[in-house]
Backbone as CSV, one residue per row, in Angstrom:
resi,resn,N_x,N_y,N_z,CA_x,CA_y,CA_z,C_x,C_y,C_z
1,UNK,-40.866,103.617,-38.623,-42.124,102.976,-38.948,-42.082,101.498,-38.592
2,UNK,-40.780,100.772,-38.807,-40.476,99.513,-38.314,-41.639,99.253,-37.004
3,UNK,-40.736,99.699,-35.914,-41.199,99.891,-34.389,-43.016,99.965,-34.418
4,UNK,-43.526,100.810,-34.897,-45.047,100.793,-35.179,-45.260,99.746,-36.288
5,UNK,-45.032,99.027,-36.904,-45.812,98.137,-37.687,-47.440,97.125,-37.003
6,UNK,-46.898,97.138,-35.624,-48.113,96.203,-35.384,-49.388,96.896,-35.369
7,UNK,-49.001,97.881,-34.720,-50.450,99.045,-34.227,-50.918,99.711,-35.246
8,UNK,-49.926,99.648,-36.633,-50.110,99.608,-38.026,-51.359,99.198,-38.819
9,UNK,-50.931,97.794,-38.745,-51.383,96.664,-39.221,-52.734,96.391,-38.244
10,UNK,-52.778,96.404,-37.308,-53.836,96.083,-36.215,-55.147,97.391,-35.903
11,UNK,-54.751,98.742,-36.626,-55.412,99.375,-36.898,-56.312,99.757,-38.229
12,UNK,-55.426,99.090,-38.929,-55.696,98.693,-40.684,-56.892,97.609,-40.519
13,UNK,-56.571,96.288,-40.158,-57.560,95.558,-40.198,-58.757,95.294,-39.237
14,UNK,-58.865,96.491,-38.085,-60.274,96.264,-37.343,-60.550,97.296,-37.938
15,UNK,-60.311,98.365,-38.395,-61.280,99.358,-38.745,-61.546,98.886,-40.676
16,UNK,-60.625,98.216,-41.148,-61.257,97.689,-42.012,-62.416,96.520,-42.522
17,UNK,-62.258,96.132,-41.490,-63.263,94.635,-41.085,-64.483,95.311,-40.494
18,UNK,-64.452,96.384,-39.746,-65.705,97.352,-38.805,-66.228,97.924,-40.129
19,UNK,-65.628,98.618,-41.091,-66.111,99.390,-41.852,-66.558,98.693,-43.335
20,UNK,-65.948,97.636,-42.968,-66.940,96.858,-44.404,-67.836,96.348,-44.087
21,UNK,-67.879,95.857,-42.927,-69.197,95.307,-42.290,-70.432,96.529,-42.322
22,UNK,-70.091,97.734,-41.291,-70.805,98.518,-41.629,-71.619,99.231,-42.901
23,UNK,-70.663,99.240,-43.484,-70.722,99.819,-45.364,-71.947,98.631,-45.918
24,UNK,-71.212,97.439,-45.994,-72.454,96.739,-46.229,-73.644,96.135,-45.602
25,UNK,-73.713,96.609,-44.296,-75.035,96.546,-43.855,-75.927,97.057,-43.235
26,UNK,-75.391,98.424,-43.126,-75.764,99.505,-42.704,-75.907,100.644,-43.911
27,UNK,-75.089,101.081,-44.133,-74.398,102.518,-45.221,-75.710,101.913,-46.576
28,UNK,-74.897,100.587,-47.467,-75.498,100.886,-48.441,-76.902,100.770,-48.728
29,UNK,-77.599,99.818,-47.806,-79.002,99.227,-48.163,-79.996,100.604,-47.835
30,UNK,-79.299,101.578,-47.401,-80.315,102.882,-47.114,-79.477,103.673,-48.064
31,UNK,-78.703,103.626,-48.853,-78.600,104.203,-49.777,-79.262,104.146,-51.244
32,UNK,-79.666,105.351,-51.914,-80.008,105.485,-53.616,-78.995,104.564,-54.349
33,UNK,-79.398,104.181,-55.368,-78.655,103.744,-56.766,-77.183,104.879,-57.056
34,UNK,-75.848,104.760,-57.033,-75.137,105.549,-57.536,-75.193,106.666,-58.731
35,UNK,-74.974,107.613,-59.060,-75.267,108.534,-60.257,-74.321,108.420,-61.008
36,UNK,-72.783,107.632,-60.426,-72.220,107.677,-61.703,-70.832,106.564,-61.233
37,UNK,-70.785,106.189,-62.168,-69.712,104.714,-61.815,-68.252,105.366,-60.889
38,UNK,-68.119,104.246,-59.991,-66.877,104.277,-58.999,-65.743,104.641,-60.023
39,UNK,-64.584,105.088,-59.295,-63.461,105.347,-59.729,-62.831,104.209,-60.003
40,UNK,-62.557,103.064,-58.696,-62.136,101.808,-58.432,-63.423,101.227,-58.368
41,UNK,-63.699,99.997,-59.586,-65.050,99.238,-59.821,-64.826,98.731,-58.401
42,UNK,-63.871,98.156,-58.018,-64.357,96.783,-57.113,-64.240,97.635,-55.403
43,UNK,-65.460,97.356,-54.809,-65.436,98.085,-53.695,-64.537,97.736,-52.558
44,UNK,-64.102,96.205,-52.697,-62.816,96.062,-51.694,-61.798,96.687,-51.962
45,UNK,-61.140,96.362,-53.296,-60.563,97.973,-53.561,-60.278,98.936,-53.568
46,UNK,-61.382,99.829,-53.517,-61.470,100.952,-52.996,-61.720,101.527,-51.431
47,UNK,-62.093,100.110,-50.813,-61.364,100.490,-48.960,-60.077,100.076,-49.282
48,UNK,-59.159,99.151,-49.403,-58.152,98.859,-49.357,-57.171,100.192,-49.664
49,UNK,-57.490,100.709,-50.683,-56.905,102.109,-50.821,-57.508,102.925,-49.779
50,UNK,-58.663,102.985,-49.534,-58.825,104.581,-48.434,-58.223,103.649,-47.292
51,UNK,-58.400,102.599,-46.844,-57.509,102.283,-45.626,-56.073,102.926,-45.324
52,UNK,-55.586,102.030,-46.605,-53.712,102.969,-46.789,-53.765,103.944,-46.534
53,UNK,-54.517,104.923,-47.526,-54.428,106.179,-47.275,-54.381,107.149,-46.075
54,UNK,-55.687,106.615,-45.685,-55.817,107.235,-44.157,-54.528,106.802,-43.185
55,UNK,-54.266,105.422,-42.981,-53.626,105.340,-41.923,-51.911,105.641,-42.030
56,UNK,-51.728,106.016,-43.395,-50.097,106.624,-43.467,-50.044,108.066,-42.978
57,UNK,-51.482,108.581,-43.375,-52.126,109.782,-43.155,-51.536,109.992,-41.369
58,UNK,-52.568,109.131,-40.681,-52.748,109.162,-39.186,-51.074,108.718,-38.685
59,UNK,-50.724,107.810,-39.202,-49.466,107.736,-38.908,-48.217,108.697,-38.656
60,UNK,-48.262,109.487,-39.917,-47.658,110.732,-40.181,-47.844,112.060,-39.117
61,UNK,-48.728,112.547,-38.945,-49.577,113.449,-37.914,-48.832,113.210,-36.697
62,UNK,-49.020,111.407,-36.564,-48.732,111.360,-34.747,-47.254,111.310,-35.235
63,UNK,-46.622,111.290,-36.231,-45.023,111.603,-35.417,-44.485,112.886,-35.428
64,UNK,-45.553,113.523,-36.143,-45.216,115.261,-36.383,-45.311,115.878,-34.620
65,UNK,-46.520,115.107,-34.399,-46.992,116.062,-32.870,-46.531,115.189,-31.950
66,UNK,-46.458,113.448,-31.806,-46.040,113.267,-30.872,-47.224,112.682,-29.950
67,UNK,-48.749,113.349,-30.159,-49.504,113.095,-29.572,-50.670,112.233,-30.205
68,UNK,-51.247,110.542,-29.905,-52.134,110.179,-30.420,-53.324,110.519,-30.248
69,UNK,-53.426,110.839,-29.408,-55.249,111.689,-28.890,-55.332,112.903,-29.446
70,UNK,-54.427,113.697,-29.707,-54.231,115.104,-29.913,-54.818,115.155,-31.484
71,UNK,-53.982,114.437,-31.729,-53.721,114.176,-33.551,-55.010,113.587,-33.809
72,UNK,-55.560,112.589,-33.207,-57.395,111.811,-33.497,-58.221,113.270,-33.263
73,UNK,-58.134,113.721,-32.461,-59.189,114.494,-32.500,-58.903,115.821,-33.316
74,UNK,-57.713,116.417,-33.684,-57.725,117.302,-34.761,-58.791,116.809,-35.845
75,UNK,-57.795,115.239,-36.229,-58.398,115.080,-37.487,-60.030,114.967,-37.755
76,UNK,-60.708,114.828,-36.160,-61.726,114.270,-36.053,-62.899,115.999,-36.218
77,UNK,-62.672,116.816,-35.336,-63.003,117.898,-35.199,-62.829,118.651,-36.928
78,UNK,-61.583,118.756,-37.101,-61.654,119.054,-38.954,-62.837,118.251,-39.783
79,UNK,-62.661,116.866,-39.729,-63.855,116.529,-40.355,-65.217,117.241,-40.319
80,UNK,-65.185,117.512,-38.747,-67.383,117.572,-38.209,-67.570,118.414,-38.836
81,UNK,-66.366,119.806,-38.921,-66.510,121.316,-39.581,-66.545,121.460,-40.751
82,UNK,-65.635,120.570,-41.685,-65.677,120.385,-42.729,-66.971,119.496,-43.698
83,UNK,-67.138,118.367,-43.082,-68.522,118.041,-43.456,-69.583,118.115,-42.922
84,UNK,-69.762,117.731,-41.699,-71.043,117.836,-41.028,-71.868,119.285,-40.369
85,UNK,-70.610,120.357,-40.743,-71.141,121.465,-39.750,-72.432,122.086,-40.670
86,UNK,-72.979,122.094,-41.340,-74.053,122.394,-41.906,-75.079,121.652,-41.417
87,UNK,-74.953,120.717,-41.306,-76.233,119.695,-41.055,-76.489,120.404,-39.700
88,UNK,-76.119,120.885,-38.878,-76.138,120.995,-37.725,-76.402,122.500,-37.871
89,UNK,-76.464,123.518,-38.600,-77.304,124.774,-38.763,-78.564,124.682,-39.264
């Protein structure tokens, strides 16, 4: 993990900087009022954790297979099926 730290770290903070930006100016202002209080009150917080999460996640994957494209688009394709494939029937 040493050896990868930068692409680490450099993947951590543009997609975290992309996605808070987005979140707050896109995502929430077309969103309803919440129905029921966050887990983690403070919303930096709670990217800061799904950041980690995900990218030990993505990290893990590519040293299982070896492959970074391979491994993005599993995870990416699992998602569409898993959440989005309804919207799309």
């Amino acid at each position: 993990m040493a050896g990868r730290i930068k692409s680490i770290i450099g993947g951590g903070l543009t997609g975290g900087v992309l996605t808070y930006f987005a979140v707050e100016h896109l995502f929430n202002p077309a969103m309803p009022e919440p129905a029921f209080e966050a887990v983690l009150g403070n919303p930096i917080v709670s990217s800061i954790v799904f950041w980690i999460v995900s990218i030990l996640f993505f990290d893990w994957a590519v040293q299982k297979t070896g492959k970074t494209m391979l491994t993005a688009m599993v995870i990416a394709l699992s998602q569409i099926l898993l959440v989005d494939f309804n919207y799309v029937l």
